[in-house]
GUFITI-441414 format. One record per residue (C-alpha): residue in one letter; x negated, z negated, y. Coordinates in nm, 2 decimals, always signed. Layout:
! GUFITI-441414
A; X; Z; Y $
...
! end
This chain:
! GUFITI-441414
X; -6.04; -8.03; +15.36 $
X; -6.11; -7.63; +15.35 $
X; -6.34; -7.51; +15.13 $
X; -6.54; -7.19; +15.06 $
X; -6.54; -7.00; +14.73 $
X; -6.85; -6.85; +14.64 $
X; -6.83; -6.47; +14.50 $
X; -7.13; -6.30; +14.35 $
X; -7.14; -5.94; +14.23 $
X; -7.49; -5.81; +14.04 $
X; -7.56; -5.41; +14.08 $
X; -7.57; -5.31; +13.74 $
X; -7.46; -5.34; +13.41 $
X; -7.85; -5.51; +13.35 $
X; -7.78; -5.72; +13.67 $
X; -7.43; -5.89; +13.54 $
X; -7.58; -5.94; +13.24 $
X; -7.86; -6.14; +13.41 $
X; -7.64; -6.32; +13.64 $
X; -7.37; -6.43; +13.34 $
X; -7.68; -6.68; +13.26 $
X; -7.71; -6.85; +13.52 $
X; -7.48; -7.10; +13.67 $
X; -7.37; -7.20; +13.99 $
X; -7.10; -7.38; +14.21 $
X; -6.86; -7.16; +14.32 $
X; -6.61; -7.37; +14.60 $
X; -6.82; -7.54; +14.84 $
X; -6.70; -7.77; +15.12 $
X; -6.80; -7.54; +15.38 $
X; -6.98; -7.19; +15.47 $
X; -7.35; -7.39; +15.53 $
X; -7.27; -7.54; +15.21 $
X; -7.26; -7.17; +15.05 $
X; -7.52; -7.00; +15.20 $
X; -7.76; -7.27; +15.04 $
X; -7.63; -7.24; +14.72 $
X; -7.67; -6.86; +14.74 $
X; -8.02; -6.94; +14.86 $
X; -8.11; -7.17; +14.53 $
X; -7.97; -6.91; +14.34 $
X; -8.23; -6.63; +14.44 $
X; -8.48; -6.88; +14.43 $
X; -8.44; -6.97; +14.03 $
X; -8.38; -6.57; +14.00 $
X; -8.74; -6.51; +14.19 $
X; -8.88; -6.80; +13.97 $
X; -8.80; -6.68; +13.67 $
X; -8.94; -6.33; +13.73 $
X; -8.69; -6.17; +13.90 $
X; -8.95; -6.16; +14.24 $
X; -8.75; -5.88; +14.40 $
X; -8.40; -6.06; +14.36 $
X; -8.15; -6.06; +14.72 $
X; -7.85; -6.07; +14.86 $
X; -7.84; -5.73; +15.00 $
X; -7.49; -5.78; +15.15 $
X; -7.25; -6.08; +15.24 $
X; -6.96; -6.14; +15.45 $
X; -6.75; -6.38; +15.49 $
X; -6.34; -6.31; +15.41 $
X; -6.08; -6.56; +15.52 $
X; -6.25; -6.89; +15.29 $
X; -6.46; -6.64; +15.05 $
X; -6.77; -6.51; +15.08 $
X; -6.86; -6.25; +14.92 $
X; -7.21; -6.17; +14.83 $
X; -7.33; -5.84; +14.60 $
X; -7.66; -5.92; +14.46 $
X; -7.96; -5.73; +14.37 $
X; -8.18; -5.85; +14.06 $
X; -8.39; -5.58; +13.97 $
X; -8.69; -5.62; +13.70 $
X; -8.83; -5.89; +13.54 $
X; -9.17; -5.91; +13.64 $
X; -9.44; -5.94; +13.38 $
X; -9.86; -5.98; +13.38 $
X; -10.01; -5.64; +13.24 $
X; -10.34; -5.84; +13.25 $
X; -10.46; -6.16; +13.41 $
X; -10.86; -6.16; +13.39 $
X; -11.12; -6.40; +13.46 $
X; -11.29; -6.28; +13.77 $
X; -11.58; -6.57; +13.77 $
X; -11.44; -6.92; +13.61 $
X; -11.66; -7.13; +13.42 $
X; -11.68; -7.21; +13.10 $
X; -11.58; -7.61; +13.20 $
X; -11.31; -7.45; +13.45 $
X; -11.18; -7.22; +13.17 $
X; -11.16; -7.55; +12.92 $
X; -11.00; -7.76; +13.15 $
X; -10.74; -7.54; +13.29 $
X; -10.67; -7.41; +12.97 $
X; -10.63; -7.03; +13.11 $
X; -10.69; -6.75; +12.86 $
X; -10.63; -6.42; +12.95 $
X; -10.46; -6.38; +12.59 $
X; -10.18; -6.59; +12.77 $
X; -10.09; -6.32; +13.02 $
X; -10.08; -6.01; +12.83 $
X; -9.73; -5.88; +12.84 $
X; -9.60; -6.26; +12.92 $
X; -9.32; -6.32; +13.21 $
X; -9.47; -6.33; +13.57 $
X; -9.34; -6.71; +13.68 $
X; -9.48; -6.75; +14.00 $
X; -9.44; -7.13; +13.90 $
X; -9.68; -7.09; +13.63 $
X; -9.95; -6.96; +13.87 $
X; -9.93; -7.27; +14.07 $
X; -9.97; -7.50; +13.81 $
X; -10.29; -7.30; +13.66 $
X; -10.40; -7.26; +14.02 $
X; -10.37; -7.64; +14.08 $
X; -10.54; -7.75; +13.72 $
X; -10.86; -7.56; +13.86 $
X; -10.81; -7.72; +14.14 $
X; -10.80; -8.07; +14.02 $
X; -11.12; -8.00; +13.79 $
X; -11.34; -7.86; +14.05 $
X; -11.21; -8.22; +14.30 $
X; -11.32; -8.41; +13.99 $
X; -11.63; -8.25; +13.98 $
X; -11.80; -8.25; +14.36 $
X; -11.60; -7.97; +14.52 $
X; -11.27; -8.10; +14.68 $
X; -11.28; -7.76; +14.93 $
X; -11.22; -7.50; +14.62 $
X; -11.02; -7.25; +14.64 $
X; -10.82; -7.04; +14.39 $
X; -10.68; -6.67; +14.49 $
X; -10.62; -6.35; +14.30 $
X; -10.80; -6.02; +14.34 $
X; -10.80; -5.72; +14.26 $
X; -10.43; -5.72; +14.22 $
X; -10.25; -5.39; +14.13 $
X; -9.90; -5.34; +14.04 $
X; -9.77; -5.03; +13.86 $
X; -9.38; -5.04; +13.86 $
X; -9.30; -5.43; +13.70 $
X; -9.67; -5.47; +13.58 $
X; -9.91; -5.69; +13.73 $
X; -10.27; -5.66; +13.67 $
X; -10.51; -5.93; +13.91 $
X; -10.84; -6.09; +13.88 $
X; -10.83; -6.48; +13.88 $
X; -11.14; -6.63; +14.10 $
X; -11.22; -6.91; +14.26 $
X; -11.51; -7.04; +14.53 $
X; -11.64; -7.36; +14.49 $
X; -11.77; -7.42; +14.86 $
X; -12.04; -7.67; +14.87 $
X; -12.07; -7.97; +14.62 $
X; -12.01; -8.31; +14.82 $
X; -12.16; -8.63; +14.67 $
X; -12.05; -8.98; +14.81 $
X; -12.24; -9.18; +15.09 $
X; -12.16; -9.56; +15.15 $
X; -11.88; -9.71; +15.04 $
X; -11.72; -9.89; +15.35 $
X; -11.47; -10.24; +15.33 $
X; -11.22; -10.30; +15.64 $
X; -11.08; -10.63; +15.65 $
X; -11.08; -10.96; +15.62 $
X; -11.32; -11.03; +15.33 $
X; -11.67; -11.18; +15.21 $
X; -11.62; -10.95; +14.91 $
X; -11.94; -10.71; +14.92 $
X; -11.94; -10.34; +14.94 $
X; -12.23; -10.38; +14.70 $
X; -12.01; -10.51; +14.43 $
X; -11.70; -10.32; +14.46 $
X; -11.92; -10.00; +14.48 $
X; -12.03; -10.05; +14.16 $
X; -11.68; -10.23; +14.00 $
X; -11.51; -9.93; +14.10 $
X; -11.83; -9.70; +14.01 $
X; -11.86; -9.52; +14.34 $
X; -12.23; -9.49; +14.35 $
X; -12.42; -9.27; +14.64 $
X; -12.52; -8.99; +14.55 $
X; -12.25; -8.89; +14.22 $
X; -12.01; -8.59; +14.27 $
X; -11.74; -8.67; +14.46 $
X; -11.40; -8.75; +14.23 $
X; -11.04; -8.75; +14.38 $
X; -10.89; -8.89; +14.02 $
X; -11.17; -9.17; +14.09 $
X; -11.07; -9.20; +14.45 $
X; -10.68; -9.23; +14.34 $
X; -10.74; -9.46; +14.04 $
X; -10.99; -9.70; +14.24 $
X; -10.65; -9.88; +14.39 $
X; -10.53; -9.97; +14.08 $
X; -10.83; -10.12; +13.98 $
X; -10.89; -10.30; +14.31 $
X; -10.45; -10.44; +14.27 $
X; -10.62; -10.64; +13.93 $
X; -10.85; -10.83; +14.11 $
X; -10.67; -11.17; +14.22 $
X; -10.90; -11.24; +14.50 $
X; -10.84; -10.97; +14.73 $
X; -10.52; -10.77; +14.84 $
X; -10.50; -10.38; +14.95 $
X; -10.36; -10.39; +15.27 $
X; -10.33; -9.98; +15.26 $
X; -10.45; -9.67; +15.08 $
X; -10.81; -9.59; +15.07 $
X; -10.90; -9.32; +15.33 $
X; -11.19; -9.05; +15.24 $
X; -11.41; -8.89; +15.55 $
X; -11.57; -8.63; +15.47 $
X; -11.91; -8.54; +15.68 $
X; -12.11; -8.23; +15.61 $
X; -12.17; -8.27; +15.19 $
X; -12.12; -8.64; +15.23 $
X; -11.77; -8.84; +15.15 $
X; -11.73; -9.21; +15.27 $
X; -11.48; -9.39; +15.12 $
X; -11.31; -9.69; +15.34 $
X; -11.11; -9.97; +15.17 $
X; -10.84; -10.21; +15.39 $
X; -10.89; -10.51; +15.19 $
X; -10.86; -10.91; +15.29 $
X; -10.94; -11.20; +15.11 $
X; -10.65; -11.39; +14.94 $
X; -10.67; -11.72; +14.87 $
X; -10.73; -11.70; +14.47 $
X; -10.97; -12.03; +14.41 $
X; -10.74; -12.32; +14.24 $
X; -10.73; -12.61; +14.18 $
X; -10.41; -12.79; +14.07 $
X; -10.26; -12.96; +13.80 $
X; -9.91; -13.00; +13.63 $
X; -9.70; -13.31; +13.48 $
X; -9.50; -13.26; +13.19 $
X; -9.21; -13.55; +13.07 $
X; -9.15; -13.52; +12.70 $
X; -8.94; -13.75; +12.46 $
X; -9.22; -13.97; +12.29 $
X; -9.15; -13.90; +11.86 $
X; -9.28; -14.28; +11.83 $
X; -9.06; -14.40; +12.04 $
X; -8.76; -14.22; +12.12 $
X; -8.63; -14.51; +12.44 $
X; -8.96; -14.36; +12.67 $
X; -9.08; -14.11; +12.79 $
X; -9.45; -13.89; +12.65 $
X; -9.65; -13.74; +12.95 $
X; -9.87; -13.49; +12.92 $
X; -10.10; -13.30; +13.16 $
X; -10.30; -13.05; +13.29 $
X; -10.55; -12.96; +13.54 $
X; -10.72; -12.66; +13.63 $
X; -11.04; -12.52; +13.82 $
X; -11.11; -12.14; +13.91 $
X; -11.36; -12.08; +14.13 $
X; -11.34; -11.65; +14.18 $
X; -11.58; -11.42; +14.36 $
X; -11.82; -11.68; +14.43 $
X; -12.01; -11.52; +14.71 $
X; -11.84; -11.21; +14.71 $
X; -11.99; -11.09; +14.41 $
X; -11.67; -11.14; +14.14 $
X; -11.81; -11.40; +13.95 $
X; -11.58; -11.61; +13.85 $
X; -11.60; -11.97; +13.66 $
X; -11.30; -12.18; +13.50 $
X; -11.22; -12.46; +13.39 $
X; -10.93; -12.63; +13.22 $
X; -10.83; -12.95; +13.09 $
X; -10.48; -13.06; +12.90 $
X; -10.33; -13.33; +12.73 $
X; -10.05; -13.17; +12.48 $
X; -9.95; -13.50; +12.31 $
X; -10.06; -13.86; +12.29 $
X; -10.40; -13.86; +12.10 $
X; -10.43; -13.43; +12.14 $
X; -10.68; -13.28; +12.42 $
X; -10.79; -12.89; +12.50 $
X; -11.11; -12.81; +12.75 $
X; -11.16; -12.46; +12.77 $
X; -11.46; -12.27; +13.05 $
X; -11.47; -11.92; +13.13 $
X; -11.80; -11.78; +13.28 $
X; -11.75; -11.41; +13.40 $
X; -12.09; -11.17; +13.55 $
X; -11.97; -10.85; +13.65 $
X; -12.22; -10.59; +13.67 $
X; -12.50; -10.70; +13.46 $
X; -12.83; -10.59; +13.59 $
X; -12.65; -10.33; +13.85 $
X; -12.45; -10.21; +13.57 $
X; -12.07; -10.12; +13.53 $
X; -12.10; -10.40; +13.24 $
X; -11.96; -10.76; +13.27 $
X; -12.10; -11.04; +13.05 $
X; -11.84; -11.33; +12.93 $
X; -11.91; -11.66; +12.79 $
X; -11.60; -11.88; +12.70 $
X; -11.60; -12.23; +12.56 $
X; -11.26; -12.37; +12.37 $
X; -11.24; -12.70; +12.24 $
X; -10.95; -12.85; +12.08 $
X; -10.88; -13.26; +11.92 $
X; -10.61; -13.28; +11.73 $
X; -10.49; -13.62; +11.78 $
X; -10.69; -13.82; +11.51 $
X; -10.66; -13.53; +11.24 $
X; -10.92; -13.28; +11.34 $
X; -11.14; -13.12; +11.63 $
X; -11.24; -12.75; +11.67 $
X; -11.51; -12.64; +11.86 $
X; -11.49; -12.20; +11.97 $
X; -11.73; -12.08; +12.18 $
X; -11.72; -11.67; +12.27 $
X; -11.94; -11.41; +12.45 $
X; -11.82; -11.08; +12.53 $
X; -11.95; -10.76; +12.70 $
X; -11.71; -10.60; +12.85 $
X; -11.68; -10.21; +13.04 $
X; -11.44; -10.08; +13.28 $
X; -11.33; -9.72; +13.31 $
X; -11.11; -9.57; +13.57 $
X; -10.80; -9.42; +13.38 $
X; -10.80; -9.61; +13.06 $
X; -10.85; -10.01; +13.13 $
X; -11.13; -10.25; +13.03 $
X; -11.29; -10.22; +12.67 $
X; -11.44; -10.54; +12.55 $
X; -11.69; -10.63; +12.23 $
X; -11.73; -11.00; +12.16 $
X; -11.85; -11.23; +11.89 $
X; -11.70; -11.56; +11.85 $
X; -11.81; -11.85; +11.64 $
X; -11.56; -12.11; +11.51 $
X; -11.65; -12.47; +11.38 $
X; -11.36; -12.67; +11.22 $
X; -11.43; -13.03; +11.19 $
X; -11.17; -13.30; +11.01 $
X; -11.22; -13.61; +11.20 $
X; -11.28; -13.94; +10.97 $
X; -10.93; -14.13; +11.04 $
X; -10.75; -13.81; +10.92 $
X; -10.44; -13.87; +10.69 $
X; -10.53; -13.90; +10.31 $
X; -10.21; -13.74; +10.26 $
X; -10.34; -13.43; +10.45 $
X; -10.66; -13.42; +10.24 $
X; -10.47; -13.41; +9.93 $
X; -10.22; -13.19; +10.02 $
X; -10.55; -12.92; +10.09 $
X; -10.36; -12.87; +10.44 $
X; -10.71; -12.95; +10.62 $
X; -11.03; -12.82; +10.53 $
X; -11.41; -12.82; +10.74 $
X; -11.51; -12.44; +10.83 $
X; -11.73; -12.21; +11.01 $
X; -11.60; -11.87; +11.12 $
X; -11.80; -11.58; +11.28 $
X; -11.62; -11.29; +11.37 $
X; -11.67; -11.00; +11.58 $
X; -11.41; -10.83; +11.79 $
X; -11.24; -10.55; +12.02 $
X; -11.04; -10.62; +12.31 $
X; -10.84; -10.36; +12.52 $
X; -10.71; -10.46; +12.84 $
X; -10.48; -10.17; +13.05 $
X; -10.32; -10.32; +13.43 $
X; -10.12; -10.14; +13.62 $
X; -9.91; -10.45; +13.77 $
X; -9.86; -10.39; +14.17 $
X; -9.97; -10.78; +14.23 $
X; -10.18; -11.01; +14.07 $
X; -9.95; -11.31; +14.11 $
X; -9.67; -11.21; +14.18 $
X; -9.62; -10.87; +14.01 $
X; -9.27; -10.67; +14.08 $
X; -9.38; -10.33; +13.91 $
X; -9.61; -10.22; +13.68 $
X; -9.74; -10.23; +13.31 $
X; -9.98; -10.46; +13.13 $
X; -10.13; -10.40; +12.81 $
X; -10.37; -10.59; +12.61 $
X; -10.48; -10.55; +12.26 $
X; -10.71; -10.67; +12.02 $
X; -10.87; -10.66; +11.67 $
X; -11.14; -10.88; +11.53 $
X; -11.29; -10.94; +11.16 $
X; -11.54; -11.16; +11.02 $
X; -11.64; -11.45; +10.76 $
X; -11.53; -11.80; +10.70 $
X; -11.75; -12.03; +10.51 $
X; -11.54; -12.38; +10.40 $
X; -11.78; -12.69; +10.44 $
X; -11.79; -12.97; +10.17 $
X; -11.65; -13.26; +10.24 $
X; -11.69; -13.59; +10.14 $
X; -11.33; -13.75; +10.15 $
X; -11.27; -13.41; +9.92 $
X; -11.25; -13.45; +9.61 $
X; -11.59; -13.20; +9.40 $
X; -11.29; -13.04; +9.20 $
X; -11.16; -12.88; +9.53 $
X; -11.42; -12.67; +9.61 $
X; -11.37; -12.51; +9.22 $
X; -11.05; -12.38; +9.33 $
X; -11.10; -12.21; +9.59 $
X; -11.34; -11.98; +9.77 $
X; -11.60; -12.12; +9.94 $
X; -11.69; -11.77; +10.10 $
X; -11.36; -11.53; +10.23 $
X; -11.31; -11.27; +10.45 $
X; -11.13; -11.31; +10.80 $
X; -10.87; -11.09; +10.99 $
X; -10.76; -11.13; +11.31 $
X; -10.48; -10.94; +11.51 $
X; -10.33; -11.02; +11.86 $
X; -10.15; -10.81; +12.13 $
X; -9.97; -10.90; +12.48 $
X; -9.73; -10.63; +12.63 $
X; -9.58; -10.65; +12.99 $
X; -9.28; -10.45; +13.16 $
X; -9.21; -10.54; +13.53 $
X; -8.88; -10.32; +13.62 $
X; -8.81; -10.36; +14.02 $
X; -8.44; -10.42; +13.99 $
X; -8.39; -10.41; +14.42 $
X; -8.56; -10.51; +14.71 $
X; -8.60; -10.92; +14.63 $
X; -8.56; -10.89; +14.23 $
X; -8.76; -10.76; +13.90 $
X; -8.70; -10.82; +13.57 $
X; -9.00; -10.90; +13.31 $
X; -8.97; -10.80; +12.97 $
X; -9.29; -10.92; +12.77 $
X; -9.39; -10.92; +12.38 $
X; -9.69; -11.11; +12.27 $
X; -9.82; -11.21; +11.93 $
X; -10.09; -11.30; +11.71 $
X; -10.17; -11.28; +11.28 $
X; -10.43; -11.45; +11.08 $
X; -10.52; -11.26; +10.76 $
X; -10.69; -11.45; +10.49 $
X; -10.60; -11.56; +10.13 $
X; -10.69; -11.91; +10.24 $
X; -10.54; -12.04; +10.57 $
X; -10.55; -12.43; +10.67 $
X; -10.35; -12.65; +10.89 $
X; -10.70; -12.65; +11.18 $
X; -10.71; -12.25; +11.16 $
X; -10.37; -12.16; +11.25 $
X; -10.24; -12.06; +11.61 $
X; -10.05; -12.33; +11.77 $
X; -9.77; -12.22; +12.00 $
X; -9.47; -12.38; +12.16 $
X; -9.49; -12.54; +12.54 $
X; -9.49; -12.34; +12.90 $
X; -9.76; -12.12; +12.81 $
X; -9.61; -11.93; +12.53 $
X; -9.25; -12.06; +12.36 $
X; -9.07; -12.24; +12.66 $
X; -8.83; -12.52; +12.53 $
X; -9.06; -12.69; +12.28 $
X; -9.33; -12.91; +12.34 $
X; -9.66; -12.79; +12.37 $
X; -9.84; -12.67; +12.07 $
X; -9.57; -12.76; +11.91 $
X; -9.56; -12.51; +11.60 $
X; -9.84; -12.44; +11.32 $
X; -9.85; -12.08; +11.26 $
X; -10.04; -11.80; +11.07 $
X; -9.87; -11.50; +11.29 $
X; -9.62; -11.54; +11.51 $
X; -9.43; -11.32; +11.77 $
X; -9.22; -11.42; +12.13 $
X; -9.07; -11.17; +12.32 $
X; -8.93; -11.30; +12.69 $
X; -8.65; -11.13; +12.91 $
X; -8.71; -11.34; +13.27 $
X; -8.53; -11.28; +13.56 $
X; -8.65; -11.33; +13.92 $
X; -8.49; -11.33; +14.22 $
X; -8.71; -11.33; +14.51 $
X; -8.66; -11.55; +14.84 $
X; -9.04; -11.42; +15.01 $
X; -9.36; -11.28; +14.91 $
X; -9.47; -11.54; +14.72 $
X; -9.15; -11.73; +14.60 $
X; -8.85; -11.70; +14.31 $
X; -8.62; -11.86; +14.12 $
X; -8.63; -11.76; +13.73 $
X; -8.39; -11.76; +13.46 $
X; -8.53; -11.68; +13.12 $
X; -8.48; -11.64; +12.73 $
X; -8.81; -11.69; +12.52 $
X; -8.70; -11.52; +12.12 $
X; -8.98; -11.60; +11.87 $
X; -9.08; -11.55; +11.53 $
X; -9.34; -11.68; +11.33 $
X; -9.49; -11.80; +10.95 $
X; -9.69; -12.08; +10.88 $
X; -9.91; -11.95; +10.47 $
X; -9.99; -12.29; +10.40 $
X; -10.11; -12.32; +10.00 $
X; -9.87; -12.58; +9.93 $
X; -9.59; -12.49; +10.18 $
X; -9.48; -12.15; +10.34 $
X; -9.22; -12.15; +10.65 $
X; -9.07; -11.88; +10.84 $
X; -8.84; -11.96; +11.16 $
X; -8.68; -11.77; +11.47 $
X; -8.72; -12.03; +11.74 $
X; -8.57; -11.98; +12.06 $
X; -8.59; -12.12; +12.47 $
X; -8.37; -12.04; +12.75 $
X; -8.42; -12.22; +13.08 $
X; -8.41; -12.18; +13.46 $
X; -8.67; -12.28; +13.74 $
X; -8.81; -12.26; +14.10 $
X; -9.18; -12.11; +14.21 $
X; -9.20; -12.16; +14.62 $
X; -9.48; -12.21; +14.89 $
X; -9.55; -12.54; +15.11 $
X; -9.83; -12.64; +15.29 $
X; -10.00; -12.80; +15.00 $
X; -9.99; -12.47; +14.77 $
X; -9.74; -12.37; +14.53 $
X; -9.49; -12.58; +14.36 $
X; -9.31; -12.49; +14.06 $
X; -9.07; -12.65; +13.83 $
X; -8.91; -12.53; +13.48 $
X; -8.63; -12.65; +13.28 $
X; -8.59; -12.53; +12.94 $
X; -8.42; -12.61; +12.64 $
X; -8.54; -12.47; +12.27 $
X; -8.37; -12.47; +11.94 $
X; -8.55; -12.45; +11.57 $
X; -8.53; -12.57; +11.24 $
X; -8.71; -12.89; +11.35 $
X; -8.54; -12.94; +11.71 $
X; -8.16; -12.88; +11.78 $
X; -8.06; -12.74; +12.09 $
X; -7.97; -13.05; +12.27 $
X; -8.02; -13.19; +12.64 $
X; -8.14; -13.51; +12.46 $
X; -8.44; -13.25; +12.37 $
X; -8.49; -13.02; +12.74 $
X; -8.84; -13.05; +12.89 $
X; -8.90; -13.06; +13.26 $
X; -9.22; -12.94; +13.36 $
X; -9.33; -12.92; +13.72 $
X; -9.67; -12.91; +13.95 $
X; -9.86; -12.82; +14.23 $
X; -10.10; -12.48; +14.28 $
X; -10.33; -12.56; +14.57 $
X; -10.52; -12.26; +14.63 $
X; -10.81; -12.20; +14.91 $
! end
């Protein structure tokens, strides 16, 4: 195959020098190929002040061309002064005229510092400003301009506008996504409003919003439908019974959401399991978004947990809660925990101080950051959820304790609480994305108990185990799943679940690095969405061993 050798000769001793720092190819395929690396090459000359740099000849020779090029002088800013920014223009640009004194002229540079006063004076009711120089005088290499800008007209939004398939009202999302009649106009509002519509789970964003503009007036449309996100299903689980090891334990679990009841986003949950033979959970979410018109939402939630004939906790919450458009969902909350031993509890346990009666109050911070591209069945994106809360734990006498108990220990202590849930979608191809999550949880107090410790273990958190299997104080599981799309709304998975954690007991401390690995099968029929899992875990207390897999599998109907 022929190919073309590039030859370029600067004018001037000052002009070699230039051109020995820059590189280039030099034996192209062809003659097109050659001229457009010639081209790029002025271009990076021009950009990096060189404004007057050409080819002033070329010719082709047999497979050469040969090019003699003229560089010239660097170009440089003898002053760049503010003709009539703002101070809020100057701030957020960040231009001082300190930064163009004798500095290189990069007509690069320009555009960026044109576009940041740009992008402040869109996010600020004037998407038609516009950014020029004047004044502009040049005296050999030397620049000297005036930097102005014209706002136009401010421009406010009018009605927010929904097209689509959807009982969700404008009224809500207008104020969910803080687009309220009357406030400047944002673009970075505009832009980030379709991230924030992606986390809702009962609508989907057919398109990108579109902005009309009449007069001073900007109507925002949104092409959303309604997805069907209310469910109701329920999921059996088949676990070798520890009593009996020739049957089988089944557990359940049933669920009820009810979202954006009447197209307002309120949403109400319920949910009820059965981890083991004697064990039950209930837990009931209550979320109000925009409180009294408000960008606030109000949370109750309700958590109940029976320990099979050992102890029951009772944990109800309420939370306020604030969404902003670039940085998530802050959340305040108080929480208030009552710890209960149950009268047929072990006297073993008693003695062995691993139960104790309590009441906890604590008070907390959530962050919450989504970026995922779907609420169920995410491919891309980044979720992000952390959490801090602190408060006091008051131990309740007891009478199946013994009175000297309560002399050695405090009855008074101060509680710490620590949790965090990170998620990676990476879109490996068209039908597959890999999901690599790290979750995790730490209780600090000098006096911990069997009924305050996080219980993890089952389909929810540590895959291979049964549920609620371990006792722990802090605990960590990272995941790697793989999955392998077949639609929209179906995939097959393969997985490995890593975990960590520590049970501070004050007669026994354990640390152990549990892990699951697994396979299973998420697809759509009539009836909703089935899914089944496989897994098979390995510990201290569980070998990894067929005789131990757990098979758990269900229905989602949704409507």
């Amino acid at each position: 195959m022929p190919k073309i050798t590039l030859l370029v000769r600067a004018a001037g001793e000052q002009g070699k020098q230039v051109l020995r720092q820059y590189n280039y190819r030099n034996a192209l395929p062809d003659s097109v190929e050659a001229h457009k690396e010639l081209k790029e090459l002025i271009y990076r000359l021009q950009q990096d002040s060189y404004l007057l740099a050409s080819a002033d000849t070329s010719y082709l020779r047999n497979d050469t061309l040969h090019v003699k090029l003229y560089i010239g002088q660097p170009f440089v800013w003898a002053q760049l002064r503010n003709g009539n920014l703002s101070e809020g223009i100057l701030v957020e640009s960040g231009f001082r005229e300190k930064f163009y004194h004798e500095a290189p002229f990069k007509p690069a540079d320009y555009v960026k510092l044109q576009q940041r006063i740009l992008d402040y004076a869109e996010r600020n009711g004037y998407p038609f400003a516009s950014v020029w120089l004047d004044s502009v005088h040049i005296e050999g290499n030397k620049v000297t301009a005036a930097l102005m800008v014209e706002k136009a007209f401010v421009v406010t939004y009018d009605t927010l506008a929904i097209v689509g398939d959807t009982k969700t009202q404008p009224k809500f999302l207008m104020r969910y996504l803080q687009l309220l009649p009357g406030q400047p106009y944002n673009q970075d509002q505009v832009n980030a409003s379709q991230r924030m519509l992606s986390a809702l789970p009962y609508i989907k964003v057919s398109r990108p919003p579109q902005v009309r503009f009449a007069r001073d007036k900007a109507k925002v449309y949104y092409f959303v439908d309604d997805r069907q996100a209310n469910q109701m299903d329920g999921v059996v689980g088949f676990l070798p019974d520890p009593a009996r090891k020739d049957k089988l334990l089944i557990t359940g679990e049933a669920n009820l959401n009810i979202r954006n009841i009447k197209g307002s986003g309120k949403q109400l949950g319920l949910q009820w399991r059965r981890v083991n033979k004697g064990s039950v959970i209930l837990n009931g979410e209550y979320l109000h978004p925009n409180l009294l018109g408000t960008p606030f939402e109000v949370g109750a939630k309700f958590n109940l947990l029976k320990q099979d004939s050992s102890f029951i906790t009772v944990q109800p919450r309420l939370q306020l809660a604030y969404y902003t458009l670039k940085y998530g969902k802050f959340s305040v909350f108080t929480e208030w925990r009552n710890s209960r031993i149950l009268s047929d509890a072990s006297p073993q346990s008693l003695q062995q101080f691993d139960l104790a009666d309590a009441q906890t109050t604590t008070y907390g911070l959530n962050y919450l950051w989504n970026n995922l591209d779907d609420f169920y069945f995410p491919r891309r994106g980044r979720l992000v959820e952390l959490q801090l809360s602190a408060g006091a734990k008051k131990l309740l006498r007891s009478p199946d304790l013994e009175k000297s108990f309560y002399d050695t220990v405090d009855i008074k202590t101060t509680q710490l609480g620590l949790a965090m849930r990170l998620e990676n979608f990476f879109r490996l191809g068209r039908s597959s994305a890999l999901l690599a999550r790290l979750s995790g949880e730490a209780l600090l107090n000098d006096q911990i108990f069997l009924n305050d410790m996080y219980r993890i273990g089952g389909l929810s958190s540590l895959r291979g185990f049964d549920d609620y299997f371990f006792y722990a104080s802090s605990y960590a599981v990272s995941t790697l799943e793989y999955r392998l799309f077949t639609a929209a709304d179906s995939y097959v998975l393969l997985f490995y679940d890593q975990g960590y954690y520590r049970s501070n007991l004050e007669q026994s401390r354990e640390t152990d690095y549990p892990y699951g690995v697994g396979g299973g099968i998420s697809f759509s029929t009539g009836a909703g969405i089935f899914q089944l899992v496989y897994s098979l875990g390995k510990s201290e207390q569980q070998p990894l061993s067929f005789k131990y897999s757990k098979i758990h599998f269900g229905i989602t109907s949704k409507f």
